[in-house]
Backbone as JSON, one array per atom type, in Angstrom:
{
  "sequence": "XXXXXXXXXXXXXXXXXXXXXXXXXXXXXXXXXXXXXXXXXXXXXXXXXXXXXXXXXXXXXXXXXXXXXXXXXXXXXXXXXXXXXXXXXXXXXXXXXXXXXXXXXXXXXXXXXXXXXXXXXXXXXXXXXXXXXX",
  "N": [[-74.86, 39.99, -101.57], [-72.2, 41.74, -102.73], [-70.06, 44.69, -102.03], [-68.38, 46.09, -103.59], [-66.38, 44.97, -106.75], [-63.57, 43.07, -107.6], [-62.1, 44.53, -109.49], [-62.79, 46.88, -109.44], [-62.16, 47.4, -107.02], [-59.39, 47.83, -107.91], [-59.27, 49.8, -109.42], [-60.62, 51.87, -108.26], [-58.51, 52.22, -106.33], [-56.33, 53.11, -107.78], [-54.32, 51.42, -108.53], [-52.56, 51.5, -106.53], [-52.22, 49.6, -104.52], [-50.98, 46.62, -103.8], [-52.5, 43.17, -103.94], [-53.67, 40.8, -103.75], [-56.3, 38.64, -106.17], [-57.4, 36.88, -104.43], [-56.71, 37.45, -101.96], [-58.7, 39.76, -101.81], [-60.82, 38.57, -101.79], [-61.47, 37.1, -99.41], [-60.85, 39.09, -97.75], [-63.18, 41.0, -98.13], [-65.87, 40.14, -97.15], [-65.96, 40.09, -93.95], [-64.75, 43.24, -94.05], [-66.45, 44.62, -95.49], [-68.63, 44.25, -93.24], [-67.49, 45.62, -91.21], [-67.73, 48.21, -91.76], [-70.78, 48.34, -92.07], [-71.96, 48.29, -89.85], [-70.67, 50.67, -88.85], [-71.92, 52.54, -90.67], [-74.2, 52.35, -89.53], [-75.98, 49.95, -90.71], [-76.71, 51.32, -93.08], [-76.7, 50.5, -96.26], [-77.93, 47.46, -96.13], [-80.67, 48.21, -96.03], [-80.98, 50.1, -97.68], [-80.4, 50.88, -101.55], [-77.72, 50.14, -102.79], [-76.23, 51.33, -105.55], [-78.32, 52.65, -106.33], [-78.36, 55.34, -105.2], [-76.5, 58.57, -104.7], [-74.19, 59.3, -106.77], [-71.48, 60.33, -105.46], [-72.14, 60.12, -102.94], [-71.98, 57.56, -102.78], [-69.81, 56.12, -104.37], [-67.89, 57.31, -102.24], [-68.29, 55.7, -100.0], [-67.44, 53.26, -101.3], [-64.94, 53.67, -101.48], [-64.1, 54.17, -99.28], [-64.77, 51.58, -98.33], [-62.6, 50.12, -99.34], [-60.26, 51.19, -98.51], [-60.93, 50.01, -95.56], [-60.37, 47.16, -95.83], [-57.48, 47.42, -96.91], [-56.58, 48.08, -94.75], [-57.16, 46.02, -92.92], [-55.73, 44.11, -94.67], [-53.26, 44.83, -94.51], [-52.68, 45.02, -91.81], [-52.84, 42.08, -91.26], [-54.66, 40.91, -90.49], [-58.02, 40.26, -89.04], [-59.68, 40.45, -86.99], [-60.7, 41.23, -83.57], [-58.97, 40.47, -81.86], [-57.29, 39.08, -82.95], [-55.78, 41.32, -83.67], [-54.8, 42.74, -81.67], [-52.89, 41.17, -80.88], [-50.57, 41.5, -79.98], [-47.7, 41.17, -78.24], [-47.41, 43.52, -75.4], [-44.98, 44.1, -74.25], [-42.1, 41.91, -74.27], [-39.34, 39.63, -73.44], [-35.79, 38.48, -73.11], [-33.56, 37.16, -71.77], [-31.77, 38.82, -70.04], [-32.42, 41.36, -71.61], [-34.88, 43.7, -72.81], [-37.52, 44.44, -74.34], [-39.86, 46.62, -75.07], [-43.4, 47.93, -76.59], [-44.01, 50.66, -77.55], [-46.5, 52.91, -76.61], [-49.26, 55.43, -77.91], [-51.26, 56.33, -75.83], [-49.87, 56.15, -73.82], [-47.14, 55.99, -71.45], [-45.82, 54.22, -70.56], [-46.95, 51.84, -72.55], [-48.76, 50.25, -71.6], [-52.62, 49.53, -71.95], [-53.45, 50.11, -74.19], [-55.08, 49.45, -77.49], [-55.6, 49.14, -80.71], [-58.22, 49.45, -83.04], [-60.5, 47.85, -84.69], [-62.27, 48.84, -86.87], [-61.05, 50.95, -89.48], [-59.16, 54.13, -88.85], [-58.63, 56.03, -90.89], [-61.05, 55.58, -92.43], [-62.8, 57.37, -91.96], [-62.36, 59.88, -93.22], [-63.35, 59.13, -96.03], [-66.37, 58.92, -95.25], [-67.28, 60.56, -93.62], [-69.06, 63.4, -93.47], [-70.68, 62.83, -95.22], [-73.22, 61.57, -94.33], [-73.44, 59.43, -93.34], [-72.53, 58.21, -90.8], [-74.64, 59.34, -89.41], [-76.12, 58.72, -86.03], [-78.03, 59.25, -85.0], [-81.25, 59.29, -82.96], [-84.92, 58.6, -84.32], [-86.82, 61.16, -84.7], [-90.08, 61.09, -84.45]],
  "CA": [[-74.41, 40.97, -102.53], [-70.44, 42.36, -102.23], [-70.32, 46.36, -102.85], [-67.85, 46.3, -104.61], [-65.76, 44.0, -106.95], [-62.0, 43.41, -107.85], [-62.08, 45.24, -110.63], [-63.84, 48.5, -108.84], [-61.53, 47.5, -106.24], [-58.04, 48.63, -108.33], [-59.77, 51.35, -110.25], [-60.58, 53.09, -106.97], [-57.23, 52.57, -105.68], [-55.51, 53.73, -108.97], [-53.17, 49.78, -108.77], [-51.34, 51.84, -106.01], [-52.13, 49.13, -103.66], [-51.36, 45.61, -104.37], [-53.61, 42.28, -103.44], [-54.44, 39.38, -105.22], [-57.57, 38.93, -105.9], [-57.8, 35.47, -103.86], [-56.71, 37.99, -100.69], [-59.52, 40.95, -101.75], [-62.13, 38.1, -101.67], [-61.08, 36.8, -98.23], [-61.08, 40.46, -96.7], [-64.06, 41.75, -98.61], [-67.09, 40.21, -96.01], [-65.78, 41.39, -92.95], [-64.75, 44.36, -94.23], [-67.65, 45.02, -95.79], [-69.52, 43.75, -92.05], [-67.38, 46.17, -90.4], [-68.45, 49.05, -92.59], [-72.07, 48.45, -92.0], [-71.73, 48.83, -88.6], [-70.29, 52.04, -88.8], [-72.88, 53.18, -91.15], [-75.91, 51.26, -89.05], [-76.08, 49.23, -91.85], [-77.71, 51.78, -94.11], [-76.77, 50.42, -97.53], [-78.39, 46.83, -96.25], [-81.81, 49.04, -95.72], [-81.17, 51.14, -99.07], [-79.87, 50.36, -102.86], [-76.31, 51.42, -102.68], [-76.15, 51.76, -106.44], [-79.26, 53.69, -106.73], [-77.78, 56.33, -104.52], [-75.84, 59.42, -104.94], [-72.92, 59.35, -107.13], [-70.61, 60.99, -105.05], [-72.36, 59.17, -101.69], [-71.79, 55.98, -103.33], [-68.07, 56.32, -104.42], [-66.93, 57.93, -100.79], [-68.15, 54.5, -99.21], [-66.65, 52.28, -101.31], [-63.22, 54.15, -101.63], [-64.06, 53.63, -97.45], [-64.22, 49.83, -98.27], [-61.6, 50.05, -99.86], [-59.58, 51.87, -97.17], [-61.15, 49.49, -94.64], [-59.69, 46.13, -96.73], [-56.24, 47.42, -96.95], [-55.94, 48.2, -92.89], [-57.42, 44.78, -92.87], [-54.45, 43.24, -95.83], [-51.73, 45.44, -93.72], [-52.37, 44.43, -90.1], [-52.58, 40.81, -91.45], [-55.98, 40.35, -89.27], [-59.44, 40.49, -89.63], [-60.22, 40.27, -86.0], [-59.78, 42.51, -82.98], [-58.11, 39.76, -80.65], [-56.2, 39.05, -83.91], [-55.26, 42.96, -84.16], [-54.1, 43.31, -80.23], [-52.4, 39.95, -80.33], [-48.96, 42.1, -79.8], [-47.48, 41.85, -76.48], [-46.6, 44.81, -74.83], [-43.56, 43.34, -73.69], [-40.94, 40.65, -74.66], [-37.6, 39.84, -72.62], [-35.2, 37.41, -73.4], [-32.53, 37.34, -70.61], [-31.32, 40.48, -69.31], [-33.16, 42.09, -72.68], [-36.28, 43.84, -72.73], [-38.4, 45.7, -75.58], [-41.37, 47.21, -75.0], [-44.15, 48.51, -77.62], [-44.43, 52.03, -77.15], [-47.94, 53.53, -76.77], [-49.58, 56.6, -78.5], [-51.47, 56.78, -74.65], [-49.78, 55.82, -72.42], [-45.78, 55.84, -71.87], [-45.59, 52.64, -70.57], [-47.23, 50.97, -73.61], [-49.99, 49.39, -71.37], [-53.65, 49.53, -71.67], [-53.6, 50.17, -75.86], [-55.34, 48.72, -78.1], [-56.18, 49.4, -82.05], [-59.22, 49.36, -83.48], [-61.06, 47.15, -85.83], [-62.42, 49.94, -87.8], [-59.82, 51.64, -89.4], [-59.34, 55.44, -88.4], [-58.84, 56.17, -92.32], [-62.31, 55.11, -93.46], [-63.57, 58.61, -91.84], [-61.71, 60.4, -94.37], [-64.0, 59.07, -96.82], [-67.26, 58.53, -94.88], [-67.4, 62.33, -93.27], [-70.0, 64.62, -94.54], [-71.41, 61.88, -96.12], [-74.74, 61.47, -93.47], [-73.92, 57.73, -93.1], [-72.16, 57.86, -89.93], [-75.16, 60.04, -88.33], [-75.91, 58.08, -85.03], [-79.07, 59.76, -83.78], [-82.55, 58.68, -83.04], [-85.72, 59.62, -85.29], [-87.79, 61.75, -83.34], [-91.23, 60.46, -84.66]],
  "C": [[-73.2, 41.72, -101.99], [-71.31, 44.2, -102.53], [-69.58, 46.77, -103.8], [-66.97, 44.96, -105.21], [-64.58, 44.11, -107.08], [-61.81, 44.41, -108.7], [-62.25, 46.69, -110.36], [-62.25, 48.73, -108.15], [-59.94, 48.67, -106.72], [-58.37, 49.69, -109.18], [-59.68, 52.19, -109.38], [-59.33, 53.38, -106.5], [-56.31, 52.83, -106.67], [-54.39, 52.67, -108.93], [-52.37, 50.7, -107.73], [-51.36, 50.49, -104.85], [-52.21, 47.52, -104.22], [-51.77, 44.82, -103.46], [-54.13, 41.8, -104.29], [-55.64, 39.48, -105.18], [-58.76, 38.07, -104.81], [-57.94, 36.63, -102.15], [-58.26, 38.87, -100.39], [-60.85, 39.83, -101.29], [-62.38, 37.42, -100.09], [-61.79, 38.05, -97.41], [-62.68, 41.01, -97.05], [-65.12, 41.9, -97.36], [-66.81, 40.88, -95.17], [-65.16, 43.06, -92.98], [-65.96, 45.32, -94.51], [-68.58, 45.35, -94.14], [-69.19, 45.06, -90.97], [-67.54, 47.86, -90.73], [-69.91, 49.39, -92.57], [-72.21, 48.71, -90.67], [-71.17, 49.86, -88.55], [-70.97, 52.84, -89.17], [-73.78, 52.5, -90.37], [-76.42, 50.84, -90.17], [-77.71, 49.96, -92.91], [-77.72, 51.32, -95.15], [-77.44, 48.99, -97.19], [-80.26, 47.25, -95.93], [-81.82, 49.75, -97.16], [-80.36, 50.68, -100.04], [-78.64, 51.02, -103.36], [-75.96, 51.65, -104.59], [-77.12, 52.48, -107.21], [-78.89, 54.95, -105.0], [-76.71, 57.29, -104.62], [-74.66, 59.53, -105.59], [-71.57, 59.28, -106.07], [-70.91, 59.99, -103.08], [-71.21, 57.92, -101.72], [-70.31, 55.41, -103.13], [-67.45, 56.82, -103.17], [-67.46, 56.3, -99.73], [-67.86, 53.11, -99.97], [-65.25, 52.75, -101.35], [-63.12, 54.16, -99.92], [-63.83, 52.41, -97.45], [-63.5, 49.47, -98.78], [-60.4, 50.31, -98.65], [-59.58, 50.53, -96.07], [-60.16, 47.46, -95.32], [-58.36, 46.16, -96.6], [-55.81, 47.96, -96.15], [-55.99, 46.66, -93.03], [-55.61, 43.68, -93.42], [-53.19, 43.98, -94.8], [-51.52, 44.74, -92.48], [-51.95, 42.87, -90.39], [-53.58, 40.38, -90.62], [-57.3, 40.95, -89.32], [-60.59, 40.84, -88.58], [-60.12, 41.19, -84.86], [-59.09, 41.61, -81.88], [-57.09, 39.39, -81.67], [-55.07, 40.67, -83.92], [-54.25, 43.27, -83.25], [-53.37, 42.06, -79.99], [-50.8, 40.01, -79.77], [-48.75, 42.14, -78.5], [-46.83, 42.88, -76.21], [-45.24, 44.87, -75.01], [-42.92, 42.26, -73.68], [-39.31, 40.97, -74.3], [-37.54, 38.45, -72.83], [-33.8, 37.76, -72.3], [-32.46, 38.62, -70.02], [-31.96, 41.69, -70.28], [-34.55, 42.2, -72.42], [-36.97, 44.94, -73.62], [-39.62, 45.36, -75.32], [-42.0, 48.35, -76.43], [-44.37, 49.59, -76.79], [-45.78, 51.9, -77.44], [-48.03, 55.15, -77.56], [-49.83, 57.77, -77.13], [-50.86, 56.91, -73.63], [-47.92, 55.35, -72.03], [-45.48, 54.48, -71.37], [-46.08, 51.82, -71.01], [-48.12, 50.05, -73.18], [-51.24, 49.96, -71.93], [-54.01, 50.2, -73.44], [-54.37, 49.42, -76.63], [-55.84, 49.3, -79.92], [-57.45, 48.97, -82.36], [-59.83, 48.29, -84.55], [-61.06, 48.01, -86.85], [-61.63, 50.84, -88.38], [-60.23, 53.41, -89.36], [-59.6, 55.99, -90.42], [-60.42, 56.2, -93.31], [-62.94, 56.33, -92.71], [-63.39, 59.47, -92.53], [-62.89, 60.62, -95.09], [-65.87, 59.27, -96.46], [-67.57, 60.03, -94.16], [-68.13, 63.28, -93.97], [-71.2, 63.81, -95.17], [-72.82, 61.29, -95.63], [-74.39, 59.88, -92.87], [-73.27, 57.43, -91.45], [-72.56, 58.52, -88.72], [-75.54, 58.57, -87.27], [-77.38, 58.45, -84.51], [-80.5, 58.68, -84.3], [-83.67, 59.49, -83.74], [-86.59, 59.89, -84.12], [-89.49, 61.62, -84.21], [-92.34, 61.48, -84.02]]
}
């Protein structure tokens, strides 16, 4: 079962974002996969359309989010994601990828998960972490 479909898909995103629909169905699983893991796969434990309006809609406008990091980077993977080398020299030339950490652009790497999908997912209980105390 998807969470959401194409159709949801450009409603939520008001058509600002385009993507065929051949691409959305590509990205959807692991997007979806990497979404459940973030939530500890609460909606495969609970009936995400018998659940909170407002719940509901803030984690798919997250899988949504999470889809179109996915469609941008051009990668689905995280050895796909970091596949950038630092550094490329061609004779006496040399460009280096700046870092956010680190000024010499080593030891970086991006995330699978995109930072964006907390936006939506914040407040929202699904990305509590703790243990039940029984």
């Amino acid at each position: 079962m998807h969470y959401i479909t194409y159709t949801e898909f450009e409603v939520l995103t008001e058509g600002t974002f385009e993507i065929t629909k051949e691409e959305f169905t590509q990205l959807l699983p692991k997007s979806s996969a990497v979404l459940d893991s973030a939530t500890s796969y609460f909606y495969k434990r609970n009936n995400l359309e018998k659940d909170h309006d407002w719940r509901r809609n803030q984690f798919k406008l997250a899988l949504c989010t999470q889809i179109q990091y996915f469609h941008s980077l051009g990668a689905t993977t995280f050895e796909e994601i970091n596949n950038t080398p630092q550094t490329f020299q061609a004779g006496r030339t040399s460009v280096s990828n700046a870092s956010r950490y680190n000024p010499n652009g080593a030891n970086e790497s991006k995330p699978l998960l995109s930072k964006d999908v907390y936006v939506y997912l914040d407040g929202t209980g699904l990305l509590y972490s703790g243990v039940n105390a029984w």
